[in-house]
Structures are given as structure tokens and as C-alpha cells.
Biopython code that builds the backbone (N, CA, C, O; Angstrom):
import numpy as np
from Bio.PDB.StructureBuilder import StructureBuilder

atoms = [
    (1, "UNK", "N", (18.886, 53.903, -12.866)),
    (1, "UNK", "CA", (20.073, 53.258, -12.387)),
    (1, "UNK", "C", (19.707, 52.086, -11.478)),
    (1, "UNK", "O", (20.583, 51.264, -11.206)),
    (2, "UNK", "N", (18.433, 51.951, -10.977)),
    (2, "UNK", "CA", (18.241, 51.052, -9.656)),
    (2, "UNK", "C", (17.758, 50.207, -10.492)),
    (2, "UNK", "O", (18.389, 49.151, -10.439)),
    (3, "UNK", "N", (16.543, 50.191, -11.582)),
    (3, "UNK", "CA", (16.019, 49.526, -12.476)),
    (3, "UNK", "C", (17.004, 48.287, -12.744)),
    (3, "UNK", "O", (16.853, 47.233, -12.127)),
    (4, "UNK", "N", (18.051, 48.471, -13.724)),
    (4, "UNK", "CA", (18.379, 46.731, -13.483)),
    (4, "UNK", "C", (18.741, 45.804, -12.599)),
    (4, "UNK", "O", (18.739, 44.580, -12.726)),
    (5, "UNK", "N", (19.163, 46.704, -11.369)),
    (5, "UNK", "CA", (19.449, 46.044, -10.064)),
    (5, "UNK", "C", (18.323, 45.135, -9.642)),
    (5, "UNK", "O", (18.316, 43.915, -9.477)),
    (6, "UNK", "N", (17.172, 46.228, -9.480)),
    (6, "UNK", "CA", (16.055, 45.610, -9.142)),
    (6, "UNK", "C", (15.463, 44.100, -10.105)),
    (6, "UNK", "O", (15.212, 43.031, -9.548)),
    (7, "UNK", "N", (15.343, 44.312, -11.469)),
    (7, "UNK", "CA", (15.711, 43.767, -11.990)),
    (7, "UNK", "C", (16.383, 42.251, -12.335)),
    (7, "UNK", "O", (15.766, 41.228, -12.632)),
    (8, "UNK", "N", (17.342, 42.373, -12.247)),
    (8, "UNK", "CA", (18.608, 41.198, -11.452)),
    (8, "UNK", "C", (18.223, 40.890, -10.456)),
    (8, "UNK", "O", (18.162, 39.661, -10.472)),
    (9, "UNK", "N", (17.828, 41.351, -9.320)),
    (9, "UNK", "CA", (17.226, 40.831, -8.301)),
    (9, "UNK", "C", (16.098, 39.881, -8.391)),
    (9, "UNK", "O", (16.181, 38.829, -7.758)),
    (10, "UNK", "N", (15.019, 40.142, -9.132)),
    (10, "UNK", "CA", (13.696, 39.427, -9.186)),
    (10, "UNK", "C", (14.207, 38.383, -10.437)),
    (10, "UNK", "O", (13.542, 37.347, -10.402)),
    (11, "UNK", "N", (15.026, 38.390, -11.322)),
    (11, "UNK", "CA", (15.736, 37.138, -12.515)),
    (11, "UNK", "C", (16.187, 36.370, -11.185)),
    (11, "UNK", "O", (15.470, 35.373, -11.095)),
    (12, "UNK", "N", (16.966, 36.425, -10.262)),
    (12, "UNK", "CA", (17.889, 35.650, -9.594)),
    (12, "UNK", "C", (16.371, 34.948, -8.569)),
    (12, "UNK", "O", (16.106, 33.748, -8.493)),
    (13, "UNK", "N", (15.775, 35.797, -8.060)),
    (13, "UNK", "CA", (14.629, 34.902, -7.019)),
    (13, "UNK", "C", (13.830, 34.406, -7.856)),
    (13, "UNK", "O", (13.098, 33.549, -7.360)),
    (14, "UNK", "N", (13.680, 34.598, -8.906)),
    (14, "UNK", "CA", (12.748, 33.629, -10.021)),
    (14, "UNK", "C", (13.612, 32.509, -10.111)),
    (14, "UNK", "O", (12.959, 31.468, -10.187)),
    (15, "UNK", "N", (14.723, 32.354, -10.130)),
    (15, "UNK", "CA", (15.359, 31.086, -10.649)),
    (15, "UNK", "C", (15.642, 30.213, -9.349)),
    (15, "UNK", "O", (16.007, 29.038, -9.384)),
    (16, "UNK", "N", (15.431, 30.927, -8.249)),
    (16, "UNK", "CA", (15.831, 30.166, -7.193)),
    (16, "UNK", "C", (14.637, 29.659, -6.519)),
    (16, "UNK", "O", (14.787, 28.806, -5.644)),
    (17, "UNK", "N", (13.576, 30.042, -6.794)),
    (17, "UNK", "CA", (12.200, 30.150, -6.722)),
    (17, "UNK", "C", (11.951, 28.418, -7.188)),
    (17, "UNK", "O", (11.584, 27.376, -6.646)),
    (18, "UNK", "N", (12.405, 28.887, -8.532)),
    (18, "UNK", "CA", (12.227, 26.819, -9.677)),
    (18, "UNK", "C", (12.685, 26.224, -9.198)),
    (18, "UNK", "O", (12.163, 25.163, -8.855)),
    (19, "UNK", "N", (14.099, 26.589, -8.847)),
    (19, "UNK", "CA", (15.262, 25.505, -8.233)),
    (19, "UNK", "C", (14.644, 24.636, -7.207)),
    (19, "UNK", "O", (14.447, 23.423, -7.284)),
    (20, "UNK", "N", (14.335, 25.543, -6.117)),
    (20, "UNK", "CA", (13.579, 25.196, -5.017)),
    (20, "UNK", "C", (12.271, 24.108, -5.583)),
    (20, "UNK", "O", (12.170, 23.000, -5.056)),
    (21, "UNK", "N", (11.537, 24.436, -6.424)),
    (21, "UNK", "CA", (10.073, 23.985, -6.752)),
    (21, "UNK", "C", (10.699, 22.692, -7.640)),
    (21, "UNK", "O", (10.049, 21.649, -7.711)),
    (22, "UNK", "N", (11.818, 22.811, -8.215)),
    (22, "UNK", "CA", (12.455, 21.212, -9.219)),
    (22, "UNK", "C", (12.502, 20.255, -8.155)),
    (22, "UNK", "O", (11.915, 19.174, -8.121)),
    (23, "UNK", "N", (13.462, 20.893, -7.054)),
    (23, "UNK", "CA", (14.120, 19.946, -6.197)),
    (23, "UNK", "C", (12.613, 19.640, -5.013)),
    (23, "UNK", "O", (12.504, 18.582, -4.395)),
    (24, "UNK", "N", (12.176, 20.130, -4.966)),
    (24, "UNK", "CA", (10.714, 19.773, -4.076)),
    (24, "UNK", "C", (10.029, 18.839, -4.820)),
    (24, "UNK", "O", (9.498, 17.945, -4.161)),
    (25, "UNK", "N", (9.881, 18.802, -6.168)),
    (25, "UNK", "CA", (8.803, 17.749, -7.440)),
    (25, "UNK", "C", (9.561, 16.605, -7.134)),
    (25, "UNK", "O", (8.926, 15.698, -6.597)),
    (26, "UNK", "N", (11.104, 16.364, -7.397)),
    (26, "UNK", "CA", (11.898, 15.211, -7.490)),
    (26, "UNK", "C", (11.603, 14.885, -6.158)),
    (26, "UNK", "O", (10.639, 14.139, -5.991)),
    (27, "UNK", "N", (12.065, 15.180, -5.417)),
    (27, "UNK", "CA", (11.744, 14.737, -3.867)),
    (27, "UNK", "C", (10.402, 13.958, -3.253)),
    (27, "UNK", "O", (10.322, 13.136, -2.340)),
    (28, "UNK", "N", (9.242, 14.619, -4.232)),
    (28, "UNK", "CA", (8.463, 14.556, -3.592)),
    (28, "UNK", "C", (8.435, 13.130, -4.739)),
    (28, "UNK", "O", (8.595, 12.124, -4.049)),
    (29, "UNK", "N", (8.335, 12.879, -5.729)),
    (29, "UNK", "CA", (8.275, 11.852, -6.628)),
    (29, "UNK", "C", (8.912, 10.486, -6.299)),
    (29, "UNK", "O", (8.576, 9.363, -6.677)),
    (30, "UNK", "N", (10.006, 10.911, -5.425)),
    (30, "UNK", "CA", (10.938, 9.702, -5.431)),
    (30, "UNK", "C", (10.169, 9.348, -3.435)),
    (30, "UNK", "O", (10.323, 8.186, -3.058)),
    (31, "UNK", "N", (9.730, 9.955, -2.800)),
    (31, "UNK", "CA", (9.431, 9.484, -1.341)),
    (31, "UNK", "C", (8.881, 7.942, -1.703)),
    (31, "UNK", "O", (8.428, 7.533, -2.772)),
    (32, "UNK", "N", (9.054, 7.324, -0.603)),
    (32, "UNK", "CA", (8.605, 5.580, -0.393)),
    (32, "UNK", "C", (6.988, 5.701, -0.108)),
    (32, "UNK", "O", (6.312, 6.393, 0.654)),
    (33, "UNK", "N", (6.719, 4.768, -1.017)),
    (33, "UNK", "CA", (5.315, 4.590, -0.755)),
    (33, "UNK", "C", (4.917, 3.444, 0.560)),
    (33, "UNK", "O", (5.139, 2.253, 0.778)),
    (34, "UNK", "N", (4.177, 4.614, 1.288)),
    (34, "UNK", "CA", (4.078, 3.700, 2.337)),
    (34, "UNK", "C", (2.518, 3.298, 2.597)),
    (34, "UNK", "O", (1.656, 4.175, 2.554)),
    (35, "UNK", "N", (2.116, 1.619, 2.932)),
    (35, "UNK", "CA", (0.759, 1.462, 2.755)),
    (35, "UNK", "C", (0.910, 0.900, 4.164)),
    (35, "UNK", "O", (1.944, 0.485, 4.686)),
    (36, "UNK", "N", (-0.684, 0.986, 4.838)),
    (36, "UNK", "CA", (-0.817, 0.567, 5.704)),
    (36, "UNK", "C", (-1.965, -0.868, 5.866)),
    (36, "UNK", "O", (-3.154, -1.091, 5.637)),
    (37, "UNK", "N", (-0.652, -1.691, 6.455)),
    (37, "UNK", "CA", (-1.150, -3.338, 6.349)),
    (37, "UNK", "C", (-1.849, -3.618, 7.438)),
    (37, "UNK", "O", (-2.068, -2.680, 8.204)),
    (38, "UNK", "N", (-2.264, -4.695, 7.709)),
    (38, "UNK", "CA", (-3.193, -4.659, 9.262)),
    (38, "UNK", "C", (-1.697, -5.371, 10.135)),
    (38, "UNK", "O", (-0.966, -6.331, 9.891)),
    (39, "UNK", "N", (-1.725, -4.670, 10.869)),
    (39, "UNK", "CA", (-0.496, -4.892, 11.943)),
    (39, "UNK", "C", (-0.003, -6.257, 12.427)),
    (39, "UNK", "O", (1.123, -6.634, 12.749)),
    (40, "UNK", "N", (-1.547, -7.077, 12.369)),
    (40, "UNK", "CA", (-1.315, -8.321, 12.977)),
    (40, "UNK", "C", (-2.289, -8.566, 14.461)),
    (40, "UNK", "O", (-3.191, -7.844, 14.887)),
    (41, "UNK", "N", (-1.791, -9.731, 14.992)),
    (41, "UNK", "CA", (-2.871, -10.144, 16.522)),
    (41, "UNK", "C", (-3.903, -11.428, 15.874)),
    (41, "UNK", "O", (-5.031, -11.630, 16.323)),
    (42, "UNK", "N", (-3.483, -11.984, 15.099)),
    (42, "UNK", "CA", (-4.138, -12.800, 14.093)),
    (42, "UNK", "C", (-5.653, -13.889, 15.270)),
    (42, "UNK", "O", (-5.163, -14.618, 16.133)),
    (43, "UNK", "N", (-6.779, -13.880, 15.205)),
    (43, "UNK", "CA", (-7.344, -14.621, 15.490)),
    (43, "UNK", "C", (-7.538, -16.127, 15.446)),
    (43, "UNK", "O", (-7.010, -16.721, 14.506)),
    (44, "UNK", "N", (-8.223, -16.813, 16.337)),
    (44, "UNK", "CA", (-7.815, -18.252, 16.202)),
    (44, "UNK", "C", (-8.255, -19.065, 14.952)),
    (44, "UNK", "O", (-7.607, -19.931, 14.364)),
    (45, "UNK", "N", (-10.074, -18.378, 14.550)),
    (45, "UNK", "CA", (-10.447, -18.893, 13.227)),
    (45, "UNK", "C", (-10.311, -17.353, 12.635)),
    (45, "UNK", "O", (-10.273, -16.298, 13.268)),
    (46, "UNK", "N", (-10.270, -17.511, 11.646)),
    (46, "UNK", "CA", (-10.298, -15.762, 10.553)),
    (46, "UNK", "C", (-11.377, -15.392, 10.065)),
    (46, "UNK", "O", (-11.730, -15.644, 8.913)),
    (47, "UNK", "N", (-11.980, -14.792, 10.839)),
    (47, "UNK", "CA", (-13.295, -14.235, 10.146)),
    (47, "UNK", "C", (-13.362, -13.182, 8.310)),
    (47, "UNK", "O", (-12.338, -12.924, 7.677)),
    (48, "UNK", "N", (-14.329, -12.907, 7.998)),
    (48, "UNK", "CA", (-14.522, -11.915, 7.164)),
    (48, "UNK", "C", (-14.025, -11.104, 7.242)),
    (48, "UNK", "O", (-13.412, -10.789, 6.223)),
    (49, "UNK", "N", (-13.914, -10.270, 8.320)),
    (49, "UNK", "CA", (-13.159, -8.875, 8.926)),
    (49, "UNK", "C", (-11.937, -8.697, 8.934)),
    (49, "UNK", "O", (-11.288, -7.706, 8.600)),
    (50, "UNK", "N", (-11.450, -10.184, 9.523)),
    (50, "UNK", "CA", (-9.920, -9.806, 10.040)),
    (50, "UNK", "C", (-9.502, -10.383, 8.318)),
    (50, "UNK", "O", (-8.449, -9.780, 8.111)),
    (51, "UNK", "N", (-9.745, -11.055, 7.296)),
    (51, "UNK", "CA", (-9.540, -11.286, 6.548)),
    (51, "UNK", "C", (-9.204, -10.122, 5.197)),
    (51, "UNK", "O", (-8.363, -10.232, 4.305)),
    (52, "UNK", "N", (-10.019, -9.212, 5.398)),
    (52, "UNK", "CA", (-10.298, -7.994, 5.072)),
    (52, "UNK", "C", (-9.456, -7.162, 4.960)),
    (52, "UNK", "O", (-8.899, -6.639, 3.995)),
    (53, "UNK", "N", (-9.345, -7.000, 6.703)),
    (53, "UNK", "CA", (-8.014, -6.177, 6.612)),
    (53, "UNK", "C", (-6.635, -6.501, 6.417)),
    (53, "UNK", "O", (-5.784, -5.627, 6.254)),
    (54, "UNK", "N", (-6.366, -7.803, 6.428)),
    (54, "UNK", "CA", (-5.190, -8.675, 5.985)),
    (54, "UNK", "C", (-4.850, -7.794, 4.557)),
    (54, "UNK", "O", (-3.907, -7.011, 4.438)),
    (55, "UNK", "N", (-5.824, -8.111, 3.541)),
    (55, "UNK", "CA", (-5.746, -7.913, 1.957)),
    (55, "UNK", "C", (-5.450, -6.292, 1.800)),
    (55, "UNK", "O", (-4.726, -5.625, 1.061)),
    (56, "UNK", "N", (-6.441, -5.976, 2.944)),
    (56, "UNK", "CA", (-6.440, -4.136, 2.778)),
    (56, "UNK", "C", (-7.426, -4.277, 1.220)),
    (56, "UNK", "O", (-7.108, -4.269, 0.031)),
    (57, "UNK", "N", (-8.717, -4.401, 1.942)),
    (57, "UNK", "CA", (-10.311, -4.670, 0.601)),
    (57, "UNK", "C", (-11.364, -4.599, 1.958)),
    (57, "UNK", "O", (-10.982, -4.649, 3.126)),
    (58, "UNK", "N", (-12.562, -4.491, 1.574)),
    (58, "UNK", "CA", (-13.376, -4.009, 1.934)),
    (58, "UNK", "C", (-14.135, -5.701, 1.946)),
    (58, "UNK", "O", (-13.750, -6.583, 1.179)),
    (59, "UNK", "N", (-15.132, -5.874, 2.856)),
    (59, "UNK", "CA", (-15.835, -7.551, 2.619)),
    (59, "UNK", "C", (-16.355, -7.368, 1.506)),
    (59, "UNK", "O", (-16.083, -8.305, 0.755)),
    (60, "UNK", "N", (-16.845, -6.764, 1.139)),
    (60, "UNK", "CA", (-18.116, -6.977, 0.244)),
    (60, "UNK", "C", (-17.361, -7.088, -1.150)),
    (60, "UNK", "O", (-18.180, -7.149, -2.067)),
    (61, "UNK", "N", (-15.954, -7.135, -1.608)),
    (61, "UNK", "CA", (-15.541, -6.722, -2.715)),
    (61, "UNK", "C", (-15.644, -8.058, -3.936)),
    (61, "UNK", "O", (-15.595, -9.222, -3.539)),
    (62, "UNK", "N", (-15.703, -7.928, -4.538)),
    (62, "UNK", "CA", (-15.515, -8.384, -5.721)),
    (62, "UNK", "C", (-14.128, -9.418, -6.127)),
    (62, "UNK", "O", (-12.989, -8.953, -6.184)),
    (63, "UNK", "N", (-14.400, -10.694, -6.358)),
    (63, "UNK", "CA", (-13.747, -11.852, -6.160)),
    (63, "UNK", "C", (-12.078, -11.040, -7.191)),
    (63, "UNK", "O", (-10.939, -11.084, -6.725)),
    (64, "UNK", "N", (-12.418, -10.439, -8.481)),
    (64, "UNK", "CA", (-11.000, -9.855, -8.936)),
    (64, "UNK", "C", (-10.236, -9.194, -7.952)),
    (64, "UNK", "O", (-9.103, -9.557, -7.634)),
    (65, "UNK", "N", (-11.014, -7.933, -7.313)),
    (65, "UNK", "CA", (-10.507, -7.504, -6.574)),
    (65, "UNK", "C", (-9.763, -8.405, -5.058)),
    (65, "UNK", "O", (-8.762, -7.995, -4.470)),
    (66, "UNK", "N", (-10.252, -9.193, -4.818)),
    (66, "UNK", "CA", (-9.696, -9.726, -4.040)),
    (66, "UNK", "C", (-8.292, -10.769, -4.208)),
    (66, "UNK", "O", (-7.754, -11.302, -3.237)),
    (67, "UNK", "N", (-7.957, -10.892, -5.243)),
    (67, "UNK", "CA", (-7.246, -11.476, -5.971)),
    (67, "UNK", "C", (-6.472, -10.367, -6.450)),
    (67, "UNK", "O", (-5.520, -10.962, -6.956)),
    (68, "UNK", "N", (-6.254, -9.118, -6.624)),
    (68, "UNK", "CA", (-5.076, -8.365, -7.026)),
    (68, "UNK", "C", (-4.790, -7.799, -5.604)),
    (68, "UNK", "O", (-3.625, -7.473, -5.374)),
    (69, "UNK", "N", (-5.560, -7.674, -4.795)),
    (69, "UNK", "CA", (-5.047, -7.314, -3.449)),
    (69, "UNK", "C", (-4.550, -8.531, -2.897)),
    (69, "UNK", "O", (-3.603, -8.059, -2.268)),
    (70, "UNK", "N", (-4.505, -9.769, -2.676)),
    (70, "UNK", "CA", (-3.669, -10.975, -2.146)),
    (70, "UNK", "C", (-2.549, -10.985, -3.331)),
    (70, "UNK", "O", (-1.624, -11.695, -2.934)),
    (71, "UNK", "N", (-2.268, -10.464, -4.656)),
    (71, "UNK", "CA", (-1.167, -10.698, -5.123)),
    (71, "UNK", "C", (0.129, -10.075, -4.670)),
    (71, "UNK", "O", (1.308, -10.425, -4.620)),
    (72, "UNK", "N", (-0.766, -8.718, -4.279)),
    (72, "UNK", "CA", (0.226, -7.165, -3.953)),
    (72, "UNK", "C", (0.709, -7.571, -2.868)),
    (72, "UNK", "O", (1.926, -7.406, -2.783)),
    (73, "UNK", "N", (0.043, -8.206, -1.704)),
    (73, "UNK", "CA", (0.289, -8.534, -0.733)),
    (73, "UNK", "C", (1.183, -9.792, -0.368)),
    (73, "UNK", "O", (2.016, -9.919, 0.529)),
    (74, "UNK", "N", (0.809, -10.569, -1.215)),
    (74, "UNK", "CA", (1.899, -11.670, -1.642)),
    (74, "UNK", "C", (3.262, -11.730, -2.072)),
    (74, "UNK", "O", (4.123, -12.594, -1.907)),
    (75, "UNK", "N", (3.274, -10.473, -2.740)),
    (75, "UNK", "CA", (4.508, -10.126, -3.103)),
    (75, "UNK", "C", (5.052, -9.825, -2.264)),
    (75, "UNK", "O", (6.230, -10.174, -2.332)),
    (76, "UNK", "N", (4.574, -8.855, -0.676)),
    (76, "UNK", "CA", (5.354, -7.804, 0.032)),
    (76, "UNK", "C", (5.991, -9.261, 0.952)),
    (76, "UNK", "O", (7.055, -9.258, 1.572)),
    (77, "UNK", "N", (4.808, -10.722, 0.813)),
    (77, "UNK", "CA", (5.759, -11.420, 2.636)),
    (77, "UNK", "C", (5.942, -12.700, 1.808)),
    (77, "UNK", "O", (6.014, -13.765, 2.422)),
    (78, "UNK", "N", (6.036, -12.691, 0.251)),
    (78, "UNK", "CA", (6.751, -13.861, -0.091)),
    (78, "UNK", "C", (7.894, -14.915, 1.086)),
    (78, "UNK", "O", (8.674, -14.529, 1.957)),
    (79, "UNK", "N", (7.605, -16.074, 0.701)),
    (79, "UNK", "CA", (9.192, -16.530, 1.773)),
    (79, "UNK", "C", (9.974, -16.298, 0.830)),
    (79, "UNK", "O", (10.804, -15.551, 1.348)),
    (80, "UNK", "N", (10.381, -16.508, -0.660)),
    (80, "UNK", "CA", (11.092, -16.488, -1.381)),
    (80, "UNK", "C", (11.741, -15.664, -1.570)),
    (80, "UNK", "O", (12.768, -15.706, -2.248)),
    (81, "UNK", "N", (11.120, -14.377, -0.804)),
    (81, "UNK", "CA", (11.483, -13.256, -0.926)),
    (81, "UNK", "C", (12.066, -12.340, -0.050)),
    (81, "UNK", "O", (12.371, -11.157, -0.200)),
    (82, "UNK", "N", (12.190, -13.307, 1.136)),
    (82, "UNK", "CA", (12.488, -13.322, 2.473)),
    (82, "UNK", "C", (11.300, -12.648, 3.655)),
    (82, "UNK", "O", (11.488, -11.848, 4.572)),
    (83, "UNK", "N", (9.853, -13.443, 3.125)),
    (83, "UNK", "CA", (8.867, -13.086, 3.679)),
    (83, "UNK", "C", (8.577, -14.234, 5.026)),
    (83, "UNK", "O", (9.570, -14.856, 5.405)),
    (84, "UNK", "N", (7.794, -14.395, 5.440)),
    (84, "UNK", "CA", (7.411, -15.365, 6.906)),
    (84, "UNK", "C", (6.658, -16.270, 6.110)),
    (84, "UNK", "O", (5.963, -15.745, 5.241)),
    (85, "UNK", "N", (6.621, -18.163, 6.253)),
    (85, "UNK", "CA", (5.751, -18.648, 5.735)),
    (85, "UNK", "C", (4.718, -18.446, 6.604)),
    (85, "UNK", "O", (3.704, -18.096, 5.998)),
    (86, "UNK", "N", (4.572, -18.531, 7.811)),
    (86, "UNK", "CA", (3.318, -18.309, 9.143)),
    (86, "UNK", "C", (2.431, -16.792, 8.363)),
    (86, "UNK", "O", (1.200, -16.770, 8.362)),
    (87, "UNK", "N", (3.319, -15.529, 7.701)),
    (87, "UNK", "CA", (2.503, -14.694, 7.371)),
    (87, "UNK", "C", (1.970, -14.519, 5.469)),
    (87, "UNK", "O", (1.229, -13.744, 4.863)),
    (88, "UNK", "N", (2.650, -15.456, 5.160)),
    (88, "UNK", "CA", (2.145, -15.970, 3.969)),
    (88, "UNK", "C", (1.140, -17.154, 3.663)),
    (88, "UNK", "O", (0.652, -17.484, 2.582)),
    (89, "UNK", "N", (0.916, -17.873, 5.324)),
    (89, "UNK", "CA", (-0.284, -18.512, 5.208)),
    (89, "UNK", "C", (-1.635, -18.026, 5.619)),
    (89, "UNK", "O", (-2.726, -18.583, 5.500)),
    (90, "UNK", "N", (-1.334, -16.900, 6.113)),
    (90, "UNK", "CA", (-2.407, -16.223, 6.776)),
    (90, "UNK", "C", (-2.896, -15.089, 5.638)),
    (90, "UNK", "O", (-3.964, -14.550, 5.926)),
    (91, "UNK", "N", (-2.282, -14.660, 4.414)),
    (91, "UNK", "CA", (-2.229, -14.210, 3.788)),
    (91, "UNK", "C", (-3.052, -14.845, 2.780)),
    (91, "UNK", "O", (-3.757, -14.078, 2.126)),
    (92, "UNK", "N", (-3.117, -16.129, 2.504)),
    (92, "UNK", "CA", (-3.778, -17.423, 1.511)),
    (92, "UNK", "C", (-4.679, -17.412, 2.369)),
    (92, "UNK", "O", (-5.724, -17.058, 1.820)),
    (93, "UNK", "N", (-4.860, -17.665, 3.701)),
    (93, "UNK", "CA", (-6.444, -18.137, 4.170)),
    (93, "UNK", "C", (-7.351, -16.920, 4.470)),
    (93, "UNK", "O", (-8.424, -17.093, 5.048)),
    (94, "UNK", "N", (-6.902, -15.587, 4.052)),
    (94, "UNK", "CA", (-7.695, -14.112, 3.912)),
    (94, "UNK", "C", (-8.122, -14.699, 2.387)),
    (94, "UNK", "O", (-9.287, -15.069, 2.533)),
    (95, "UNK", "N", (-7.832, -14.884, 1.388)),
    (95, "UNK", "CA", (-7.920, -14.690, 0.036)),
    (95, "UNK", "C", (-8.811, -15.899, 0.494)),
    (95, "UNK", "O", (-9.827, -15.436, 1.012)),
    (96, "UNK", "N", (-8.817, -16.967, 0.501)),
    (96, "UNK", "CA", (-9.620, -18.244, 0.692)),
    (96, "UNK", "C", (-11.029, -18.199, 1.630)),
    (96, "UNK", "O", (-11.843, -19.070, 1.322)),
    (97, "UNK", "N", (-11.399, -17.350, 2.667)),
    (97, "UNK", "CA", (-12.044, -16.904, 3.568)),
    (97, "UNK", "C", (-12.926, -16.121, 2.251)),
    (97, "UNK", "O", (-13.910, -16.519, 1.626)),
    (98, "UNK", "N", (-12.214, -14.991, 2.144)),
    (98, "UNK", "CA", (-12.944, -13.262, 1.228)),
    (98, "UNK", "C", (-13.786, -14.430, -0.031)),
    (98, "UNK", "O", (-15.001, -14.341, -0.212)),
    (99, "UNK", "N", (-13.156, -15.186, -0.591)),
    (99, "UNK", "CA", (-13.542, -16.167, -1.455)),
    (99, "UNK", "C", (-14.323, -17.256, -1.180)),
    (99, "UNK", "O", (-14.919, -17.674, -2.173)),
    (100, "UNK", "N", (-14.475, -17.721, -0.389)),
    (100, "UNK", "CA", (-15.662, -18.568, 0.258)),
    (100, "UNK", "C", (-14.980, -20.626, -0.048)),
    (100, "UNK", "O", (-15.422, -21.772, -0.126)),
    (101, "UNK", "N", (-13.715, -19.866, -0.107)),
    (101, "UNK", "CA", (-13.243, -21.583, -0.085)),
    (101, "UNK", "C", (-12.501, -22.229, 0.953)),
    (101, "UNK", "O", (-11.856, -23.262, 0.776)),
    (102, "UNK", "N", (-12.609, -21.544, 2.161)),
    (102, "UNK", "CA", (-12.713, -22.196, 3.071)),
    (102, "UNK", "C", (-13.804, -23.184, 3.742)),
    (102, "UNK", "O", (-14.919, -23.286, 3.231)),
    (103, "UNK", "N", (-13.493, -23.818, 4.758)),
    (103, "UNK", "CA", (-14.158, -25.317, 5.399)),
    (103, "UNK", "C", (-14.631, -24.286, 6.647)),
    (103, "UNK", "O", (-15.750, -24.650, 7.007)),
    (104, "UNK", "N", (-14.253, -23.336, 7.291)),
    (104, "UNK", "CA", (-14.463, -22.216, 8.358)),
    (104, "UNK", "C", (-15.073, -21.056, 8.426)),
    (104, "UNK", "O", (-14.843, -20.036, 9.076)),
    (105, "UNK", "N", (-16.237, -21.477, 7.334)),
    (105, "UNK", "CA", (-16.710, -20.175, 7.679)),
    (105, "UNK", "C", (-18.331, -20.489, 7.602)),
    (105, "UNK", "O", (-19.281, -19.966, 7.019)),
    (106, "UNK", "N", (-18.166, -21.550, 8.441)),
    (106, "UNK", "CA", (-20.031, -22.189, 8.979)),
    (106, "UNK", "C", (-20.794, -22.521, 7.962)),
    (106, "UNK", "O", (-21.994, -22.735, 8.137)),
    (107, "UNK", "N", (-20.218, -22.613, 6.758)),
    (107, "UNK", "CA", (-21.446, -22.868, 5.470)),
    (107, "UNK", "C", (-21.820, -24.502, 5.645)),
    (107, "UNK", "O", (-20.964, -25.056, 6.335)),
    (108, "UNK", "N", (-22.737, -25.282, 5.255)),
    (108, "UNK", "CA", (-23.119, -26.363, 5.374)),
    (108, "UNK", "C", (-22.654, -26.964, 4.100)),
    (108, "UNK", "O", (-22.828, -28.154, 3.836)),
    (109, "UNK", "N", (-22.128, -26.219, 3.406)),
    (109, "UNK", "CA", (-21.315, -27.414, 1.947)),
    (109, "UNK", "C", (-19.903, -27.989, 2.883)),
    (109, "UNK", "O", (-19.099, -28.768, 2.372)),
]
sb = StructureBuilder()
sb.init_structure("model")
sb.init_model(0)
sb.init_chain("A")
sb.init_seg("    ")
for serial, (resi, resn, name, xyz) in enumerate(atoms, 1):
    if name == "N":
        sb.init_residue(resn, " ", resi, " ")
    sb.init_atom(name, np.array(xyz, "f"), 0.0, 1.0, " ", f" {name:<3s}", serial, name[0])
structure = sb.get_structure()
């Protein structure tokens, strides 16, 4: 007699069990991706470093790589996009620095 109770009991916490575990997957799927940019405090010339962490890349990286990280990043402070031109130029002279086409970074060419 207790058997289907019991029963019914463990059908009903199994389903509430998923419910719980659906609505936790969606939740967790849809959260904002949040990346962490370098905050700012911008130096007077831009070294390697602070350039670096602008892009969020490592110095030593690889000229592609440095170029899909200034795009991503380009996208987030577009002006067009209602980004800062002051942080969209500082954004071009990280990519130009990491790249070696700047006039500032002591080379004799």
C-alpha cells in the first residue's frame, strides 16, 4: 500500500530535480559574458606592457593574434558605436606599438 506512494514521491522529485537542472542550464547559458579589460591610467608614451594589456594578449604574441584581439576590442569602444574616440585611439596605438609601427618605441628606423 505505501509502495506507490513512495513511488509517486521519488516520480515527482525526479521531475523537479530536471526542472531545477533545465532552469539552472538556461540560466547559466544565457549569463553576460564578462571580460576583463585593463581599467585604464593610460601612460604618457605606451610601452609594450601597457599595450598588452589594452588588447588583453600577452607581448610576445603573434602579429594575427594581435589583430583579432584589437578587432574584439574595437568593436567594444567603437565611436560609432557610442565608444570614446580618446579610447579608440589608445586602442590603435596598442595594436601599432604590439606591431612595431610605431615612431615610439626607440627603434632607429
Amino acid at each position: 500500500m505505501a509502495t506507490p506512494l513512495v513511488v509517486g514521491l521519488a516520480v515527482a522529485a525526479a521531475a523537479l530535480a530536471g526542472r531545477y537542472g533545465i532552469h539552472a542550464w538556461h540560466a547559466f547559458k544565457t549569463r553576460p559574458v564578462t571580460r576583463k579589460f585593463y581599467e585604464g591610467g593610460f601612460q604618457q608614451t605606451m610601452s609594450r606592457r601597457e599595450a598588452a594589456l589594452i588588447l588583453g594578449v600577452r607581448e610576445s604574441v603573434s602579429a594575427d593574434k594581435v589583430k583579432e584581439a584589437h578587432r574584439k576590442v574595437m568593436v567594444a569602444n567603437h565611436p560609432d558605436a557610442g565608444g570614446s574616440d580618446y579610447l579608440a585611439a589608445k586602442v590603435n596605438e596598442a595594436k601599432d606599438v604590439l606591431l612595431g609601427k610605431t615612431k615610439n618605441t626607440g627603434s632607429a628606423f
